[in-house]
C-alpha positions as CSV (number, residue, x, y, z in Angstrom):
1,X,33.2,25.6,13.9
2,X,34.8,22.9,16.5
3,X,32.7,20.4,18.2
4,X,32.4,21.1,21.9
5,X,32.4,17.6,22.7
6,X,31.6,17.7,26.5
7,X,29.3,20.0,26.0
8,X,27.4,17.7,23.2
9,X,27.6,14.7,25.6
10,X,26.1,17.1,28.6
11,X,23.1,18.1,26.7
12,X,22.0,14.6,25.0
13,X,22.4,13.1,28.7
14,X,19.9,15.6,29.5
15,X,17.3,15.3,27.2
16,X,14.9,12.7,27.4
17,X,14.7,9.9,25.0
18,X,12.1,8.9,22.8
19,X,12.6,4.8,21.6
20,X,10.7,3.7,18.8
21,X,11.3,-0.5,18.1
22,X,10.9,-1.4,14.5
23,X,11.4,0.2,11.3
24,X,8.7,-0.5,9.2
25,X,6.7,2.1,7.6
26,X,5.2,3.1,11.2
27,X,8.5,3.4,13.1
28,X,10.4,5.3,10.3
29,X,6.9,7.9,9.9
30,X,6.7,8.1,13.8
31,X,10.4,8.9,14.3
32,X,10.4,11.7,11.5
33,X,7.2,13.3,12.6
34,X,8.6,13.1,16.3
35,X,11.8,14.2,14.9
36,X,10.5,17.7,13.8
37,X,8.3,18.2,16.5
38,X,10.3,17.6,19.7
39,X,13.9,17.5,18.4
40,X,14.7,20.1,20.8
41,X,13.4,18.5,24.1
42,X,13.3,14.9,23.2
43,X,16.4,12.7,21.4
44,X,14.2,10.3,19.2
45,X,16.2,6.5,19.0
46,X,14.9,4.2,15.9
47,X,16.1,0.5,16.8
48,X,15.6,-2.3,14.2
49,X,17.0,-5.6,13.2
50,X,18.2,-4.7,10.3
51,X,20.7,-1.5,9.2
52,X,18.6,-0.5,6.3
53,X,14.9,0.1,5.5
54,X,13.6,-1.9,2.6
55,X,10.8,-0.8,0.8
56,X,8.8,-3.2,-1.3
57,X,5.5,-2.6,-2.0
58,X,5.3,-4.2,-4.9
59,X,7.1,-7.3,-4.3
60,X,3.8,-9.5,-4.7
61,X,3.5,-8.5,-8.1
62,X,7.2,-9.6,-9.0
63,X,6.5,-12.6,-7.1
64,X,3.3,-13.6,-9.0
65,X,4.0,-12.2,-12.0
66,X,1.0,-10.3,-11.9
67,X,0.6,-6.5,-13.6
């Protein structure tokens, strides 16, 4: 199926836009559960410093050395 490109560009300049700064835990969770919830009226934006999400919830215990 081809990409109607205009069209695409019409309707994302039409919805409105949801910006969510940081992507922690909280900004990742809040985007995905706006995500399913308003993806049809709403485009949902995720900005963060870095390009990845790094998840380390243990990284005290590899610090420490603790178990």
């Amino acid at each position: 199926m081809a990409h109607d490109q205009k069209g695409c560009e019409r309707i994302l300049r039409s919805m409105k836009t949801i910006a969510i700064i940081g992507g922690g835990f909280c900004g990742v969770s809040c985007a995905r559960i706006l995500e399913k919830k308003l993806a049809k009226e709403y485009r949902i934006l995720l900005f963060d410093k870095k390009g990845y999400f790094e998840f380390t919830p243990s990284i005290h215990k590899v610090i420490t050395d603790k178990n």
